[in-house]
KOLKESE-939628 format. One record per residue (C-alpha): residue number from 1; residue in one letter; x, y negated, z. Coordinates in pm, 1 decimal, padded with zeros to 6 digits, always signed. Each point is the difference from the previous one (the first is absolute). Layout:
% residues N
NUM,A,X,Y,Z;
...
//
This chain:
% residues 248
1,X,-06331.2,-02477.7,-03466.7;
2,X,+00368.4,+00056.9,+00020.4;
3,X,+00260.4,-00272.5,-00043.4;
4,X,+00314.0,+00102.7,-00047.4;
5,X,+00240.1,-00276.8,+00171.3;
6,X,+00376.8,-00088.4,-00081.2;
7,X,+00157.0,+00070.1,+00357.7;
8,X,+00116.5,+00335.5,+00053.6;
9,X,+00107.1,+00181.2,+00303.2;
10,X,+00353.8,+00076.1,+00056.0;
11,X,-00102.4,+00426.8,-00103.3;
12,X,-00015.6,-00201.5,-00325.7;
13,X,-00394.2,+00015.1,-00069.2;
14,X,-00188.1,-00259.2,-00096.2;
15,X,-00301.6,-00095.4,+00281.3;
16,X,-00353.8,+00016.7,-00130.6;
17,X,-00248.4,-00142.8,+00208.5;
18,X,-00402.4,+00041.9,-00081.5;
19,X,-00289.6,-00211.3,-00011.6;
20,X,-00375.1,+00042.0,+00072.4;
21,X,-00294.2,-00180.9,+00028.3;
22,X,-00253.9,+00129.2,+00325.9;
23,X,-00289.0,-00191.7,+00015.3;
24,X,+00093.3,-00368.2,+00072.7;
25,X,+00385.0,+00117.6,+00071.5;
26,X,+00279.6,+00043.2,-00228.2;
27,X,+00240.4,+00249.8,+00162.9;
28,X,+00360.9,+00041.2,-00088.7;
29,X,+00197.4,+00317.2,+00085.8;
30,X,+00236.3,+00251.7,-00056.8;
31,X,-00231.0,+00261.5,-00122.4;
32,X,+00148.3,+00253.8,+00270.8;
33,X,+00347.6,-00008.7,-00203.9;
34,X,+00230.8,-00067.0,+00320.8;
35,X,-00167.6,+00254.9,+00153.8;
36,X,-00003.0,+00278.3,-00281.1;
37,X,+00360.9,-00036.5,-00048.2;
38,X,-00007.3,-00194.0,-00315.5;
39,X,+00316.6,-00206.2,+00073.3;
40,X,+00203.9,+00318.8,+00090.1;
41,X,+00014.3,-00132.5,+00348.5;
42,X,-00167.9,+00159.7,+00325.3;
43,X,-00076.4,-00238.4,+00288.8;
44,X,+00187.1,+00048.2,+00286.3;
45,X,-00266.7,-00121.2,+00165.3;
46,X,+00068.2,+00156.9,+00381.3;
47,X,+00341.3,-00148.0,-00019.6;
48,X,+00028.5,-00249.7,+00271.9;
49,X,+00189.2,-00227.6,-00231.6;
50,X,-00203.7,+00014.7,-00282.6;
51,X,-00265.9,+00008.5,+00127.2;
52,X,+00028.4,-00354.3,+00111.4;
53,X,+00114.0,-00102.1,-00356.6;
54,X,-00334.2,+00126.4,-00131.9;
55,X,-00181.5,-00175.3,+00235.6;
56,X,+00173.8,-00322.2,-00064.6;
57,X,-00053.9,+00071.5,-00371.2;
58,X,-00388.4,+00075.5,+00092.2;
59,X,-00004.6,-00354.9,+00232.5;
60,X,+00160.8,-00216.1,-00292.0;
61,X,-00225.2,+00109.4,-00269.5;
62,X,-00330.5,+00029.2,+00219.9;
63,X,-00027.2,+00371.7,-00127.8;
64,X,-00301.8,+00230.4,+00054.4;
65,X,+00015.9,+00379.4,+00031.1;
66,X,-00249.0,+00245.9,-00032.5;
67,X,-00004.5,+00362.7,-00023.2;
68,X,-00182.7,+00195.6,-00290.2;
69,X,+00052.6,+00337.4,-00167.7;
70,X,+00305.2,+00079.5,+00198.1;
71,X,+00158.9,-00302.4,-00093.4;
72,X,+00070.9,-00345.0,+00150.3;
73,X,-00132.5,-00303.4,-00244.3;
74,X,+00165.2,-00308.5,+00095.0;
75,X,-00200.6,-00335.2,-00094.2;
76,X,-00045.2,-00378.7,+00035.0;
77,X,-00391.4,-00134.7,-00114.9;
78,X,-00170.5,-00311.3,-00062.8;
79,X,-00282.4,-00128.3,-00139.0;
80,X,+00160.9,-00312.1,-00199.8;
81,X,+00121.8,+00106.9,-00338.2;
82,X,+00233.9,-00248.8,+00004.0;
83,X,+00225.8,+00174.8,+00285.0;
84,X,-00017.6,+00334.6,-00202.6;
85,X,+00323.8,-00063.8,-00145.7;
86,X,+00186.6,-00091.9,+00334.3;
87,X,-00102.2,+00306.2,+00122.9;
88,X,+00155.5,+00173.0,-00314.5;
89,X,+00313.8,-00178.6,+00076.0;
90,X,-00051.2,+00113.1,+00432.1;
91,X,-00074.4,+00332.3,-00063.4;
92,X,+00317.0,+00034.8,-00237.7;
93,X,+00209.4,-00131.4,+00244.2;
94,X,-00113.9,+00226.3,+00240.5;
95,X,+00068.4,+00307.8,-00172.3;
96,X,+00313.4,-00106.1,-00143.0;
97,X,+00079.9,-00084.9,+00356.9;
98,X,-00125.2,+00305.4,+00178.9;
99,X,+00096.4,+00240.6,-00207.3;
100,X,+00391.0,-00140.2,-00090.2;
101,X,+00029.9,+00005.4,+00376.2;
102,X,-00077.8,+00327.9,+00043.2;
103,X,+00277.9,+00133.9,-00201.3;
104,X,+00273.8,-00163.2,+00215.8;
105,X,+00128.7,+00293.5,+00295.1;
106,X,-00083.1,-00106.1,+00320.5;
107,X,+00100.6,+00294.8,+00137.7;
108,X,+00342.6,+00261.0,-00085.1;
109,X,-00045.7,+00227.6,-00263.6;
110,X,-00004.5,+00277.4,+00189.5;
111,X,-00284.6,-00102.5,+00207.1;
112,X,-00195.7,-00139.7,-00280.2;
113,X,+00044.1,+00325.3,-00186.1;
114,X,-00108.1,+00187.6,+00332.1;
115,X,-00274.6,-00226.9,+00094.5;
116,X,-00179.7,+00023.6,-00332.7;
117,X,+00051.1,+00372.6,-00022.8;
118,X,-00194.0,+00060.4,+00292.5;
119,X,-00226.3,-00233.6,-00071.7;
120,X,-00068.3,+00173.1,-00392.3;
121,X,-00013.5,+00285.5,+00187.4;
122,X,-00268.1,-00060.9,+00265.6;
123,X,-00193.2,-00235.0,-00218.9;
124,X,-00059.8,+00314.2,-00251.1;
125,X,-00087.3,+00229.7,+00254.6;
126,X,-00237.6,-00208.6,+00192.3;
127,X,-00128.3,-00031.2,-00368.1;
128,X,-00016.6,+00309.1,-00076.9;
129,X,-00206.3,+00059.4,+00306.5;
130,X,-00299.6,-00168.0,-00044.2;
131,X,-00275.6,+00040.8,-00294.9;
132,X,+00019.1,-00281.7,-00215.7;
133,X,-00323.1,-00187.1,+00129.1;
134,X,+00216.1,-00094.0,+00345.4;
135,X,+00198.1,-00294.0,-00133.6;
136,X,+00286.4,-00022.1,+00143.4;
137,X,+00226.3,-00296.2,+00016.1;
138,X,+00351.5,-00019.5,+00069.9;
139,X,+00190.2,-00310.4,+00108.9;
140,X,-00293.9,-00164.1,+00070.9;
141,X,-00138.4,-00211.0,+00291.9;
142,X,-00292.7,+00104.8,+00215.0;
143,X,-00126.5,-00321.8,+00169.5;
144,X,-00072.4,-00360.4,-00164.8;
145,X,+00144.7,-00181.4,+00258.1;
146,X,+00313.6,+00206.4,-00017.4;
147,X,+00086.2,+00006.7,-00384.7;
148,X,+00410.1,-00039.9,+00092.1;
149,X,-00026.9,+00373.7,+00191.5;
150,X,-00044.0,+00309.9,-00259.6;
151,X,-00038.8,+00333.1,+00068.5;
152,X,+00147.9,+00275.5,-00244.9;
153,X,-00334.1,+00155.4,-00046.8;
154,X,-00328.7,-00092.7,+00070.3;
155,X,-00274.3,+00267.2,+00044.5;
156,X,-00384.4,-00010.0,-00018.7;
157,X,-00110.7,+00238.2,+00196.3;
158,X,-00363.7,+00030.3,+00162.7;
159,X,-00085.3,-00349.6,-00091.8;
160,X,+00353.7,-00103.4,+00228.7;
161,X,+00353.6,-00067.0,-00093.5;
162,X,+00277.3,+00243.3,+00095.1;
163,X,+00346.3,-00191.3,-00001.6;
164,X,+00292.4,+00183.6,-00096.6;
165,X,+00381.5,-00132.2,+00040.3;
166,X,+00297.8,+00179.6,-00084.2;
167,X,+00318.6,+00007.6,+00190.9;
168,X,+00287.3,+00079.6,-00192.2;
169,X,+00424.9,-00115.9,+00010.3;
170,X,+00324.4,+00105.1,-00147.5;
171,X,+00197.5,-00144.6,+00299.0;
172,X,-00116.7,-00041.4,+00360.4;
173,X,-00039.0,-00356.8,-00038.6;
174,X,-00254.1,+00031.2,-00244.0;
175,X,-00187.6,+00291.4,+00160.8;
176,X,-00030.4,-00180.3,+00284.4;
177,X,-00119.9,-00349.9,-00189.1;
178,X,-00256.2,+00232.4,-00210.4;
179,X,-00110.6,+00139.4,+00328.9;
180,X,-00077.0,-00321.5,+00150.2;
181,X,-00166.5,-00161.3,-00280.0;
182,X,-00234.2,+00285.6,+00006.3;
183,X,-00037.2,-00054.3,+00388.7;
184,X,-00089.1,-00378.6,-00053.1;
185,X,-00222.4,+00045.3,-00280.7;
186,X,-00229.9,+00220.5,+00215.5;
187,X,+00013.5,-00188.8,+00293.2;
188,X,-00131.4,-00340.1,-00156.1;
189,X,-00299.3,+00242.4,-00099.1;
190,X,-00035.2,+00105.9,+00364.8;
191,X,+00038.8,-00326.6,+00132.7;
192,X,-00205.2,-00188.6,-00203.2;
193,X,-00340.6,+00208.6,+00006.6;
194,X,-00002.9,+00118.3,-00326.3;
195,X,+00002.7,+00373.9,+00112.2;
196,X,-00377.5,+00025.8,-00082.4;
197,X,+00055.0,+00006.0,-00375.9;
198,X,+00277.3,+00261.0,+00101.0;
199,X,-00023.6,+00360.7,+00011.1;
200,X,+00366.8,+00084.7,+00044.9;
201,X,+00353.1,-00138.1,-00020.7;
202,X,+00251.8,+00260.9,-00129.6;
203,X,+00344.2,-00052.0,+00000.7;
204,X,+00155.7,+00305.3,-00240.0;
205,X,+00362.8,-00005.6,+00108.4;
206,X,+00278.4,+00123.1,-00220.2;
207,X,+00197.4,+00265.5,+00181.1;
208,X,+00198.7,+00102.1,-00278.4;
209,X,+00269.8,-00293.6,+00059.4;
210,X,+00298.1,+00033.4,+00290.1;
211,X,-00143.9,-00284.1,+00162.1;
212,X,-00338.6,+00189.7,+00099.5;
213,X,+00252.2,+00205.5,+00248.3;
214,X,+00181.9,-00294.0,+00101.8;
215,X,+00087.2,+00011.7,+00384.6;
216,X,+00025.3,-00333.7,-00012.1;
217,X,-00350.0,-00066.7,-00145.3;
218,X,-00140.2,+00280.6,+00203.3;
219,X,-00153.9,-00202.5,+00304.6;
220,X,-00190.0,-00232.2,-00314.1;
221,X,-00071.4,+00264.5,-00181.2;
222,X,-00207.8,+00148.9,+00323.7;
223,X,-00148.6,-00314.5,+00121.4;
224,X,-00129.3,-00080.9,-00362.3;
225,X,-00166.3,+00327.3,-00100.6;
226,X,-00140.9,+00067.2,+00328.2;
227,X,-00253.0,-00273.9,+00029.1;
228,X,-00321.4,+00177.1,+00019.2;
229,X,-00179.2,-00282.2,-00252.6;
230,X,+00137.4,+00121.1,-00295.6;
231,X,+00095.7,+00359.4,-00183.4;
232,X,+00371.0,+00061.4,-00064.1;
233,X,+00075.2,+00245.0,-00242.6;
234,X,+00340.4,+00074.7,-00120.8;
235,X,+00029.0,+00080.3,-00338.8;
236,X,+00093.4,+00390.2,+00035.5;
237,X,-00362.5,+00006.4,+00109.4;
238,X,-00177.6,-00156.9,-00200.8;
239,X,-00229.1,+00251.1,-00136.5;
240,X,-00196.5,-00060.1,+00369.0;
241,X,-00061.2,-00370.1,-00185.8;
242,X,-00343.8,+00061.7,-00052.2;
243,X,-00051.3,+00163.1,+00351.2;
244,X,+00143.4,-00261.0,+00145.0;
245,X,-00202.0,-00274.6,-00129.0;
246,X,-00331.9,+00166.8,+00040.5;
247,X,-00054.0,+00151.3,-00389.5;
248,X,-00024.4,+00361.6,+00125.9;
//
């Protein structure tokens, strides 16, 4: 059942949230709407600032996730009745609160505009890519414990995950903060033993920008994509993706 509510984001749409019963449980979510793009808003979800307003968002609420049918549903559930219409209120909130936040620029235009060209542009041809029974997911995370760290695709591949980052930047400063996001994101993996549901960690690195020749970033540049754990790829060669993760 949808219930249309009175609080509306600030891309001026009203929020819908959805209710169903499941056994015992009544479960109240978004019905995959953030995700799809209802609210004219994408996620920045790999942004290091945002990202930790999202998970405030997802702390104050006591929000579920769950990934279905190349969407994330976001939910709260409970088996009292009498708590369905708190959760109405909660999950409101939430949206209203995730998605209005993601329209503020926490970055310069120029990079934002850069950053999500690149990213359009690799999420399509990693789509493009595989047949339509891999489900892909982008800007999702991998590992429970680890909900906070995304990836910018996620891969099934041989009953494993392959992990892909992109590393992309308008100005040196942002290469180089792209760059070591990536970096961190697959070292936790390494650290923390999750490498057996791993098959391989790509990084696909955008070398159409200045900064990719950057003397300056040259000596990170090297030390980064030469560590033998994971495949870097830079995006003038990416029709070796498939090779390069095993597909061939």
């Amino acid at each position: 059942m949808e219930v249309v509510t009175p609080i509306a984001t600030t891309s001026d749409k009203f929020v819908s949230v959805f209710i169903a019963k499941r056994g015992d449980a009544y479960v109240v979510t978004d019905g995959g709407w953030i995700s799809e793009g209802k609210y004219d808003s994408d996620l920045p979800l790999l942004d290091e600032i945002y990202g930790r307003v999202f998970e405030y968002y997802k702390s104050e609420y006591n929000v579920n996730e769950l990934a279905a049918n190349n969407y994330i549903y976001y939910y709260k559930k409970t088996t009292d009745i009498r708590l369905v219409s708190s959760m109405v209120f909660d999950m409101a909130s939430f949206t209203n609160g995730v998605v209005s936040a993601s329209l503020i620029n926490y970055q310069e235009k120029k990079e934002l505009d850069n950053s999500k060209r690149f990213q359009t542009r690799a999420n399509a041809f990693i789509k493009d890519m595989f047949p339509r029974d891999v489900q892909v997911k982008h800007n999702a995370w991998a590992i429970e414990k680890y909900k906070s760290l995304r990836f910018h695709a996620l891969i099934p591949i041989h009953n494993k995950l392959t992990l892909v980052s992109y590393v992309t930047g308008s100005k040196d400063e942002y290469f180089r903060n792209s760059l070591a996001l990536a970096n961190m994101r697959f070292e936790i993996v390494e650290k923390d033993g999750f490498n057996g549901i791993v098959a391989k960690k790509v990084i696909l690195i955008d070398d159409t920008v200045k900064s990719f020749k950057s003397k300056d970033l040259a000596p990170i540049i090297s030390i980064i994509t030469n560590n033998p754990n994971r495949v870097n790829l830079p995006w003038s060669e990416r029709e070796r993706f498939k090779q390069a993760v095993g597909m061939n």
